[in-house]
C-alpha positions in Angstrom: 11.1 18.7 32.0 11.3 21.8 29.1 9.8 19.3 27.0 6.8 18.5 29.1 5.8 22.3 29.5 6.3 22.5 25.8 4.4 19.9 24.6 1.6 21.0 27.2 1.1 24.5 25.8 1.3 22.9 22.1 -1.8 20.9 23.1 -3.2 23.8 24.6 -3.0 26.0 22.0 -4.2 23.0 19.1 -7.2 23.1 21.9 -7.7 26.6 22.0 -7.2 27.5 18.1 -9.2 24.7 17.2 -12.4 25.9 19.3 -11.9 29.6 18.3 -12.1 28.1 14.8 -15.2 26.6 15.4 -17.5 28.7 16.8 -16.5 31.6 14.1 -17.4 29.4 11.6 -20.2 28.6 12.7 -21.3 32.0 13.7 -20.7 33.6 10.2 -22.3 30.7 8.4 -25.2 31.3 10.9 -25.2 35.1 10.4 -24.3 35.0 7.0 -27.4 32.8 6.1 -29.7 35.1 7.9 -28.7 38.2 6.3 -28.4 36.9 2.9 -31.7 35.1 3.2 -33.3 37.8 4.5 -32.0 40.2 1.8 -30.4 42.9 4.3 -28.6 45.0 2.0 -27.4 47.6 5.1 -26.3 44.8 7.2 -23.9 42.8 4.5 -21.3 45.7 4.5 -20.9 46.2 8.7 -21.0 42.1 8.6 -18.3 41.9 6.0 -15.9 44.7 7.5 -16.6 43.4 11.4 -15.8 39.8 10.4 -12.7 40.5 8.4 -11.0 42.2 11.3 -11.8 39.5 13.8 -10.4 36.8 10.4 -7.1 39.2 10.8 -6.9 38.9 14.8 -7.7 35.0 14.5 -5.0 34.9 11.7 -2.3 36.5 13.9 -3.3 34.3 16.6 -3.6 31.1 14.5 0.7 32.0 13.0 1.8 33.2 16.2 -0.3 30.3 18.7 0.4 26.8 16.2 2.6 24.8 17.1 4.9 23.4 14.6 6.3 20.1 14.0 8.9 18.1 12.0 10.6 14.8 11.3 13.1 13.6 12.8 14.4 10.0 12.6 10.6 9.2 10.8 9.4 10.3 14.0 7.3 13.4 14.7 9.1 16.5 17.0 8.2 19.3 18.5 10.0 22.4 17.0 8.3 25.2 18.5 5.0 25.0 20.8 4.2 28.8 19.6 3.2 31.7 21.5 1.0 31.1 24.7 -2.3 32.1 24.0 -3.2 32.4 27.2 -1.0 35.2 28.5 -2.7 38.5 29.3 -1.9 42.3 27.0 -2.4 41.6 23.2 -3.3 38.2 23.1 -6.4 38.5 25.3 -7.7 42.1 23.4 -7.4 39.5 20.4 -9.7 36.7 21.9 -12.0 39.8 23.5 -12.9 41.8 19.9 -13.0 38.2 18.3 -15.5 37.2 20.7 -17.3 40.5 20.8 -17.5 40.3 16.9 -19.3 36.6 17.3 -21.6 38.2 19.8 -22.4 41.0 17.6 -23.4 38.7 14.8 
């Protein structure tokens, strides 16, 4: 049954890393379009600084939240399912300035 609940929150937190991923991508390319298109010399240094502390918090999340793998018998295990990402404290201060960054751009 330990395996089940691990395996669970491994696919839970491939889900949840994986959209996180996703929309900040898209958000700076977005952003980063408009304010380089638009030539906004005031804005590039807040957009840079903002967005490489929400990079940070997604990086902590993305080595502390993946779960790793291995072989085993040519078969692929579970080692470790990772961290859940969707305990409350430090975790959920990480997804609320990441998210608050992508609503800021």
């Amino acid at each position: 049954m330990a395996g089940a609940s691990d395996k669970k929150q491994a696919a839970s937190n491939t889900k949840i890393l994986k959209e996180i991923h996703i929309l900040n991508i898209s958000i700076i390319i977005i952003t980063s379009l408009i304010i380089f298109l638009f030539n906004r010399p005031k804005a590039k240094k807040w957009f840079i600084i903002f967005n490489l502390i929400s990079i940070g918090f997604q990086y902590i999340l993305e080595k502390s939240g993946r779960p790793k793998y291995g072989l085993k018998n040519g078969s692929k295990i579970l080692i470790s399912s990772g961290e859940d990402l969707t305990q409350t404290g430090l975790t959920e201060y990480f997804f609320d300035i990441i998210y608050l960054t992508n609503l800021c751009n």
